[in-house]
Biopython code that builds the backbone (N, CA, C, O; Angstrom):
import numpy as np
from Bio.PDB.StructureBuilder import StructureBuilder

atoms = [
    (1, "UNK", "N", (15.386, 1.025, -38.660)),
    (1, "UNK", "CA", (16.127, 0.250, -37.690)),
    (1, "UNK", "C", (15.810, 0.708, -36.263)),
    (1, "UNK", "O", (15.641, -0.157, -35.405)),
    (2, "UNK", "N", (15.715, 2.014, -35.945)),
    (2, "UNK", "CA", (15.188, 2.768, -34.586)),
    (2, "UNK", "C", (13.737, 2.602, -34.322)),
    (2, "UNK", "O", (13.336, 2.950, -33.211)),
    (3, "UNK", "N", (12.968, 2.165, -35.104)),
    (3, "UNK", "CA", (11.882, 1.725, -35.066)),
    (3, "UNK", "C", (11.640, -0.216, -34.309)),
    (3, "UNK", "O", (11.036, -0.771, -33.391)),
    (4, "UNK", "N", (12.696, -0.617, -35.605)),
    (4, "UNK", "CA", (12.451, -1.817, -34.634)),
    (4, "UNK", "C", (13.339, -1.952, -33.243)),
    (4, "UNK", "O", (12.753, -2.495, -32.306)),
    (5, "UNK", "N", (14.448, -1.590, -33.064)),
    (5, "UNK", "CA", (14.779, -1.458, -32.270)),
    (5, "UNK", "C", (13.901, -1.051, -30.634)),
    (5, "UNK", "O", (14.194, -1.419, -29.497)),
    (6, "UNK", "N", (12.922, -0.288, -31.047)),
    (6, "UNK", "CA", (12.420, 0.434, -30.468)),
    (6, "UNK", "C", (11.206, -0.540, -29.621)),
    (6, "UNK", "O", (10.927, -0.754, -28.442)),
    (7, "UNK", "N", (10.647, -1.009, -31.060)),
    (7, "UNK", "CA", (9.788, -2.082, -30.872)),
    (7, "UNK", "C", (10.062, -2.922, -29.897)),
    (7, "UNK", "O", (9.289, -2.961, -28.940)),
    (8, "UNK", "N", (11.446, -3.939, -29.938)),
    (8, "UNK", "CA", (11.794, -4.898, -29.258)),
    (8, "UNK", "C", (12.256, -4.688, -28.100)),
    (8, "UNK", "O", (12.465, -5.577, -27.274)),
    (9, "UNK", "N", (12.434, -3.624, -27.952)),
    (9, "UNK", "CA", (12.515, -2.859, -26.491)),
    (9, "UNK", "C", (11.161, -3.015, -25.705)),
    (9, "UNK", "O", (11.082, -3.096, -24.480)),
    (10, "UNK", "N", (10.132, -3.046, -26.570)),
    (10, "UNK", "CA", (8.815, -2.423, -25.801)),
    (10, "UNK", "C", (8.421, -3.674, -25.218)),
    (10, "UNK", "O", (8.289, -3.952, -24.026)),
    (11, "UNK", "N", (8.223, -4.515, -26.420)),
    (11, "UNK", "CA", (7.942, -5.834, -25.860)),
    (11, "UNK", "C", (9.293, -6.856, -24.842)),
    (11, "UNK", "O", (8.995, -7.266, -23.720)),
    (12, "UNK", "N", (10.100, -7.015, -25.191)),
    (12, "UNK", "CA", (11.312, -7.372, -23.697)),
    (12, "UNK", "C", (10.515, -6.274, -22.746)),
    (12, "UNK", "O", (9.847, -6.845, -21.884)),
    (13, "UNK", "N", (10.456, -5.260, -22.717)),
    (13, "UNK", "CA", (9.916, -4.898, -21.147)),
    (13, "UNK", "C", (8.531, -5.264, -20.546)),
    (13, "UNK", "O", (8.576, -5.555, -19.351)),
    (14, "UNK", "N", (7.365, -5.306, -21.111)),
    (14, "UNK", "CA", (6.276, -5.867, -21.287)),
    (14, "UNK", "C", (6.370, -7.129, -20.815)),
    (14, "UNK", "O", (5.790, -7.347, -19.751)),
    (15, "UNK", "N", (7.166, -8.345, -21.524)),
    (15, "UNK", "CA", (7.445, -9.849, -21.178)),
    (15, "UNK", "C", (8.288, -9.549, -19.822)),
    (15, "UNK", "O", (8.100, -10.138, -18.758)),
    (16, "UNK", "N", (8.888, -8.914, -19.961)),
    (16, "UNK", "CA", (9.789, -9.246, -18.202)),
    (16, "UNK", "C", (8.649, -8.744, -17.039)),
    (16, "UNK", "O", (8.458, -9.460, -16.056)),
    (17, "UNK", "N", (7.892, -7.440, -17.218)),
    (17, "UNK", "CA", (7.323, -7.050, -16.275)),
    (17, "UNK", "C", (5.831, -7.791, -16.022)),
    (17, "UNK", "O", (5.174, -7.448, -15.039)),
    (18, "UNK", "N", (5.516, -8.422, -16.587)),
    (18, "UNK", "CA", (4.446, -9.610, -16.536)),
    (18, "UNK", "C", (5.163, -11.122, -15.862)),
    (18, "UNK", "O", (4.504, -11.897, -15.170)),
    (19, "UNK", "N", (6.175, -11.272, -16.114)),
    (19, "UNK", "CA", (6.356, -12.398, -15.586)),
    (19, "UNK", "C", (6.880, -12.029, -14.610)),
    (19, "UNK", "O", (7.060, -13.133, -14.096)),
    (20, "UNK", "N", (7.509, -10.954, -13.533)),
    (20, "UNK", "CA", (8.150, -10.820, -12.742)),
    (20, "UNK", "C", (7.122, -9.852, -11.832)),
    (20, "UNK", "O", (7.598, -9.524, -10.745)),
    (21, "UNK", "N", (5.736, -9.337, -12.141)),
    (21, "UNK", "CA", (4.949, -9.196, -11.001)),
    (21, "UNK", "C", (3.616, -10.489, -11.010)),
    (21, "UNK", "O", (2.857, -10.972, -11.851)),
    (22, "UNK", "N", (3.793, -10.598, -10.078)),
    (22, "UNK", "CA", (2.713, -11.686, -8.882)),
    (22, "UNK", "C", (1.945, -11.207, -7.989)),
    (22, "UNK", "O", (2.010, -10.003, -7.740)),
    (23, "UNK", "N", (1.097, -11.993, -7.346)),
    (23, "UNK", "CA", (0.350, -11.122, -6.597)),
    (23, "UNK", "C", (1.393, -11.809, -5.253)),
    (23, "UNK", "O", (2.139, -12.788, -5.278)),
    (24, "UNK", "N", (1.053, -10.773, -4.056)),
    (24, "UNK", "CA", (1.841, -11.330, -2.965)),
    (24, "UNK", "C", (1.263, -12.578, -2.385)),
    (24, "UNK", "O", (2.029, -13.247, -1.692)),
    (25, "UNK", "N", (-0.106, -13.057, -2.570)),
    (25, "UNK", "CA", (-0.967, -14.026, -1.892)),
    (25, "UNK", "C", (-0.482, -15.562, -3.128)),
    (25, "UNK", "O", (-0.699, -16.719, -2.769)),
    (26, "UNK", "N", (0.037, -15.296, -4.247)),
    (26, "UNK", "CA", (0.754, -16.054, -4.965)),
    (26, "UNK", "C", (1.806, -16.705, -4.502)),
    (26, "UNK", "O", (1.848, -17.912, -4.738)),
    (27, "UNK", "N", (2.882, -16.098, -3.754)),
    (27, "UNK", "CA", (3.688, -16.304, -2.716)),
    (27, "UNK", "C", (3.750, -17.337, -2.303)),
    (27, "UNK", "O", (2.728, -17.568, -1.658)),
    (28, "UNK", "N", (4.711, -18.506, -2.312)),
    (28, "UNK", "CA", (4.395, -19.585, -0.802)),
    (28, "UNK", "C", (3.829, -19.323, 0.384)),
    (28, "UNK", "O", (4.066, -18.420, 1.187)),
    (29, "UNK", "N", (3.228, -20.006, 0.407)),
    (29, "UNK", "CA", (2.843, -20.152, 1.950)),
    (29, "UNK", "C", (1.942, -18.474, 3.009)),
    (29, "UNK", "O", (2.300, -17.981, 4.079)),
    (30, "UNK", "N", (0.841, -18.100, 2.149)),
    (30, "UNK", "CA", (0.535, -16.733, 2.456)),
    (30, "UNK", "C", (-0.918, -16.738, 2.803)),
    (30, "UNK", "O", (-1.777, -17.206, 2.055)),
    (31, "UNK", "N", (-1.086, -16.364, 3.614)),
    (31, "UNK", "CA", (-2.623, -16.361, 4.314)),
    (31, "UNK", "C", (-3.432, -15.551, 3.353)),
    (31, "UNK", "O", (-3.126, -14.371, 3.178)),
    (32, "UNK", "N", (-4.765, -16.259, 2.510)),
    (32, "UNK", "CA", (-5.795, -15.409, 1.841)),
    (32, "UNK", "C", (-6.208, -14.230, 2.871)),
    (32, "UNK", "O", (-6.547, -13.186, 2.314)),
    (33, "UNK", "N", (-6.225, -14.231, 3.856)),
    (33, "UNK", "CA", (-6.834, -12.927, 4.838)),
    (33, "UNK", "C", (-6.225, -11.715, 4.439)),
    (33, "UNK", "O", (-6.620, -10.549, 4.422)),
    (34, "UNK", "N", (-4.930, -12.396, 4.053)),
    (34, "UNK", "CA", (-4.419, -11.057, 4.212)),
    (34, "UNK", "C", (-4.246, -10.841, 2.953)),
    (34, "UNK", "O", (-3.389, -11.699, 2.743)),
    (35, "UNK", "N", (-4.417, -10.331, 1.936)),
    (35, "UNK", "CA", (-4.110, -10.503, 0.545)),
    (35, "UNK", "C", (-3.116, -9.347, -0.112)),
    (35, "UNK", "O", (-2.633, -9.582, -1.220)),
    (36, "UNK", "N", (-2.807, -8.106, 0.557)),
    (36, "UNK", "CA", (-1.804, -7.192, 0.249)),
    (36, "UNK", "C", (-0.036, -7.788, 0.910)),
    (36, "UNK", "O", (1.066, -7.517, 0.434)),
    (37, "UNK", "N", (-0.353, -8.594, 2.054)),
    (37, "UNK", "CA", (0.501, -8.804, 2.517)),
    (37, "UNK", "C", (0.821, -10.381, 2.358)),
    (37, "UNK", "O", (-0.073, -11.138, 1.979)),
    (38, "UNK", "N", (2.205, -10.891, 2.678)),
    (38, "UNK", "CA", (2.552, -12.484, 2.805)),
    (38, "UNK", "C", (2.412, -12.345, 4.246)),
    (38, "UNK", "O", (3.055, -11.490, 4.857)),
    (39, "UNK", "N", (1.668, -13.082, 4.777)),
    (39, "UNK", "CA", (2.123, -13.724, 6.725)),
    (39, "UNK", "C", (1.442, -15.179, 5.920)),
    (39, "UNK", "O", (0.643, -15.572, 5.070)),
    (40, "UNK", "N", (2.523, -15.612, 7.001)),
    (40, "UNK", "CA", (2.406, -17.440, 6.896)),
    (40, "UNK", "C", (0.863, -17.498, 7.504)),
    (40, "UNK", "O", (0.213, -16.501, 7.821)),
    (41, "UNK", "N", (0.394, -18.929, 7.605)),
    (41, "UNK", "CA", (-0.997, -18.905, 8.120)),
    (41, "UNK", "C", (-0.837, -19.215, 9.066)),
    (41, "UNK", "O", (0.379, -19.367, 9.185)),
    (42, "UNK", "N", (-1.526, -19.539, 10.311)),
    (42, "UNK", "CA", (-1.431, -20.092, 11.918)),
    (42, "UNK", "C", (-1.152, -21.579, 11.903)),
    (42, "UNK", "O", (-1.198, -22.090, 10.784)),
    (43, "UNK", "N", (-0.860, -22.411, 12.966)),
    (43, "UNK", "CA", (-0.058, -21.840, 13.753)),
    (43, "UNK", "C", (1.277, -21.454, 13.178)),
    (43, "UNK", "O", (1.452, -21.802, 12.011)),
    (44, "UNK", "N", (2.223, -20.822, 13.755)),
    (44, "UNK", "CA", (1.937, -20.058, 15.070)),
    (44, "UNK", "C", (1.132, -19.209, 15.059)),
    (44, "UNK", "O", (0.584, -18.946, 13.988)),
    (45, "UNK", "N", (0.823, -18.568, 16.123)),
    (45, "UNK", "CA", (-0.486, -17.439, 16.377)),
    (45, "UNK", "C", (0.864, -16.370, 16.509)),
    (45, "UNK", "O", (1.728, -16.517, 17.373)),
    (46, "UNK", "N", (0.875, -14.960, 15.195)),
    (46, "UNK", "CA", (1.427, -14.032, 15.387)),
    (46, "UNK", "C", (0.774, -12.633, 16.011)),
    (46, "UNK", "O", (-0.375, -12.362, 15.662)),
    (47, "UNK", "N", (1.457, -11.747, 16.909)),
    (47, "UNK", "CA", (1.149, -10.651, 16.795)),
    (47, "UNK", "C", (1.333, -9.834, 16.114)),
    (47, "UNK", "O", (1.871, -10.177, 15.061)),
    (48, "UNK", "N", (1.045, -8.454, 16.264)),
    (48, "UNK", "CA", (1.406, -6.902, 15.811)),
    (48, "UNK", "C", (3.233, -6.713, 15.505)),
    (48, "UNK", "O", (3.999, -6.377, 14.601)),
    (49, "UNK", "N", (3.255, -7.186, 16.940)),
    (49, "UNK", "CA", (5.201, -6.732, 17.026)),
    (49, "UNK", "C", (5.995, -7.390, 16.563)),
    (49, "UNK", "O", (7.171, -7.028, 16.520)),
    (50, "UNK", "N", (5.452, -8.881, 15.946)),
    (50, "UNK", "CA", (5.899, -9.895, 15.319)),
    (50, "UNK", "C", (6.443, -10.028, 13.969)),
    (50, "UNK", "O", (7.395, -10.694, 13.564)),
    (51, "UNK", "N", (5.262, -8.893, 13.084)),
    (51, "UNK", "CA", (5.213, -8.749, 11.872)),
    (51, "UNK", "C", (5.574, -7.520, 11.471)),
    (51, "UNK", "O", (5.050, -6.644, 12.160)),
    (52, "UNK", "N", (6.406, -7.053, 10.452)),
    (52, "UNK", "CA", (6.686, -5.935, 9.819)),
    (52, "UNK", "C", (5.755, -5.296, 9.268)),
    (52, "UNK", "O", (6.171, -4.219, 8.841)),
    (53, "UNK", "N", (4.474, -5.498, 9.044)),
    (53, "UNK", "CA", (3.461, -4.601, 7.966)),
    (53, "UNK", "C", (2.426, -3.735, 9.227)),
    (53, "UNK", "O", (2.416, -3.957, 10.438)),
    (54, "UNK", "N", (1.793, -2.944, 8.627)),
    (54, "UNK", "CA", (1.084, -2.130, 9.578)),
    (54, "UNK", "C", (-0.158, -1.778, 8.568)),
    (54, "UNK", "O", (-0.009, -1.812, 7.346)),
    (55, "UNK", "N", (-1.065, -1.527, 9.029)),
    (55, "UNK", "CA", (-2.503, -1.061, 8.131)),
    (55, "UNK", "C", (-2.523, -1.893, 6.994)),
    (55, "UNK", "O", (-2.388, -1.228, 5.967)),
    (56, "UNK", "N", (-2.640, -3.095, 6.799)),
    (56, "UNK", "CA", (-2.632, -3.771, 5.471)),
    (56, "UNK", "C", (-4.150, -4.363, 5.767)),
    (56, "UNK", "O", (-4.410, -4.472, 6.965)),
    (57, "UNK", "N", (-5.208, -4.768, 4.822)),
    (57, "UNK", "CA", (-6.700, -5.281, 4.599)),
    (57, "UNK", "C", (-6.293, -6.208, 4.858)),
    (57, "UNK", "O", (-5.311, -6.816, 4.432)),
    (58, "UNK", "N", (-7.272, -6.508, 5.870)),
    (58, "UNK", "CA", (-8.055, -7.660, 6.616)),
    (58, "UNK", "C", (-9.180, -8.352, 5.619)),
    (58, "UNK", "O", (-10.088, -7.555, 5.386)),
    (59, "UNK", "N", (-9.342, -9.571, 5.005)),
    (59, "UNK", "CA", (-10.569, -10.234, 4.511)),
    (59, "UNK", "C", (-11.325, -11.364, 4.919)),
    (59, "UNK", "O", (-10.703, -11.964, 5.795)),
    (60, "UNK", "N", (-12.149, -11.773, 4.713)),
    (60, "UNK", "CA", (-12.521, -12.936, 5.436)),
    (60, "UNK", "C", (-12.428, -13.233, 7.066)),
    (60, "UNK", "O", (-12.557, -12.311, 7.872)),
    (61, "UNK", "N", (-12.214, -14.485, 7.444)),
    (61, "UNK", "CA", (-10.965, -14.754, 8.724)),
    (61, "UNK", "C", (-9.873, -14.066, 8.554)),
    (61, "UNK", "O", (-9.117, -13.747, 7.637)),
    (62, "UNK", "N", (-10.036, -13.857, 10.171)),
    (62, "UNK", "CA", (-9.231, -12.999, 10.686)),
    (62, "UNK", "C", (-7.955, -14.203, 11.720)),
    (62, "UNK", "O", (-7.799, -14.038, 12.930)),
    (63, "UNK", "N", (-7.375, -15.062, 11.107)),
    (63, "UNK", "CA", (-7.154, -16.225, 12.373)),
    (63, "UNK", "C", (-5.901, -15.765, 13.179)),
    (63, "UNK", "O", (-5.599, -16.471, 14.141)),
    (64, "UNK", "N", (-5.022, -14.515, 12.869)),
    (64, "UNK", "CA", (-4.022, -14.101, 13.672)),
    (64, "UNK", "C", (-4.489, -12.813, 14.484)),
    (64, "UNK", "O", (-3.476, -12.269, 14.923)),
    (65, "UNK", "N", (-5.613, -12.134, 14.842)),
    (65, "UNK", "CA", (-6.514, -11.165, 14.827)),
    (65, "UNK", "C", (-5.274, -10.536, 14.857)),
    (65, "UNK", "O", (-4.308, -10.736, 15.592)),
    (66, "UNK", "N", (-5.464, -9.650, 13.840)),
    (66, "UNK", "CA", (-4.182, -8.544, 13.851)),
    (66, "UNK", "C", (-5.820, -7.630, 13.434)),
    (66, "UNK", "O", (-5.534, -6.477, 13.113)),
    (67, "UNK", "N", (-6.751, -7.781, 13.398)),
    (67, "UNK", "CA", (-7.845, -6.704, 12.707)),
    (67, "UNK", "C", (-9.102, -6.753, 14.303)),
    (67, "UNK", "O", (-10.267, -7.138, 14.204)),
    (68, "UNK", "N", (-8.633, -6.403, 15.260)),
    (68, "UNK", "CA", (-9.049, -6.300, 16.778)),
    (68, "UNK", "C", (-10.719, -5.661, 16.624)),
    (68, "UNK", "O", (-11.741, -6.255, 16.967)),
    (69, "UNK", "N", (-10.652, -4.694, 16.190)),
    (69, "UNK", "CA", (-12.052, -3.811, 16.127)),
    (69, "UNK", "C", (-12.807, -4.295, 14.861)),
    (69, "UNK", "O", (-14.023, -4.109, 14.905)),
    (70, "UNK", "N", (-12.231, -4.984, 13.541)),
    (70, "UNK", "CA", (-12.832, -5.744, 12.557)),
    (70, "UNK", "C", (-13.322, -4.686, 11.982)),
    (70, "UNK", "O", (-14.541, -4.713, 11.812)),
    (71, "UNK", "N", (-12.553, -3.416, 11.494)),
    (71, "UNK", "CA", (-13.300, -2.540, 10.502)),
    (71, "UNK", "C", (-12.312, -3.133, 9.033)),
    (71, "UNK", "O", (-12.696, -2.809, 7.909)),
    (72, "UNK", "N", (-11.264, -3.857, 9.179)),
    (72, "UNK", "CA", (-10.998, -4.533, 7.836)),
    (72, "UNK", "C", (-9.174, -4.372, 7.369)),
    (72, "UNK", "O", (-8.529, -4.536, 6.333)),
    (73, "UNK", "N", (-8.851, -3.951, 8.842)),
    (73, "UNK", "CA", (-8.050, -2.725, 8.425)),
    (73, "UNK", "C", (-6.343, -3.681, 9.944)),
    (73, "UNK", "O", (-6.363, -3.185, 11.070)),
    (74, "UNK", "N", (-5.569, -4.482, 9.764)),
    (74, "UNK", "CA", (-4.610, -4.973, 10.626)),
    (74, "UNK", "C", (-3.875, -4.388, 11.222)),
    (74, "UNK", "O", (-3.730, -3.265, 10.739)),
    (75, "UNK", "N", (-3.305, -4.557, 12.057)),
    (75, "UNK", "CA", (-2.363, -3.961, 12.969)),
    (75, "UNK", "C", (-2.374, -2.470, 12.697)),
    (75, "UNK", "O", (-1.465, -1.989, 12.020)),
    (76, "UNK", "N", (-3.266, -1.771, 13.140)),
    (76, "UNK", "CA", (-3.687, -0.085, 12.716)),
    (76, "UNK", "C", (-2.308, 0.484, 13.972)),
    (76, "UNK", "O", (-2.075, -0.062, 15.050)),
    (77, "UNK", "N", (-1.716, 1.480, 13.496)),
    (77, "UNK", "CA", (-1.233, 1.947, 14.194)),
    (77, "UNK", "C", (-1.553, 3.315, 15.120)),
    (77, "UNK", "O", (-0.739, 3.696, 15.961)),
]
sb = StructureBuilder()
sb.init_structure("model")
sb.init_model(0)
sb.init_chain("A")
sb.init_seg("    ")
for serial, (resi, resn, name, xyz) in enumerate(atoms, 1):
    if name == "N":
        sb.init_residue(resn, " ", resi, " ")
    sb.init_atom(name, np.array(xyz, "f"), 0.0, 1.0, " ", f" {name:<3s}", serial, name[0])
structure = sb.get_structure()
């Protein structure tokens, strides 16, 4: 009985934690550039002080330049 018990434990956690992580670029409305982070896409044109994240990868376009020097790397602090 502690066996299955055990079992159905494993899998309920397995099924919840698969359906309840996403990627953040999955997200509504989330700019591919940025793919660790959600920012909406332009317009508006955001800055640095605008947005809560700091050092998150830059890919592709850059269309809010939060990645100034283009080593890949946004709003570097």
């Amino acid at each position: 009985m502690k066996r299955l018990l055990y079992f159905a434990l494993v899998i309920v956690s397995f099924v919840l934690f698969t359906v309840n992580v996403q990627p953040i670029q999955a997200q509504s409305n989330c700019d591919p550039s940025y793919p660790d982070v959600c920012i909406a896409p332009a317009p508006p044109d955001l800055d640095c002080d605008e947005i809560p994240y700091r050092n998150f990868r830059v890919v592709g376009g850059d269309p809010h330049g939060f990645d100034r020097d283009r080593d890949g790397i946004g709003c570097e602090s």
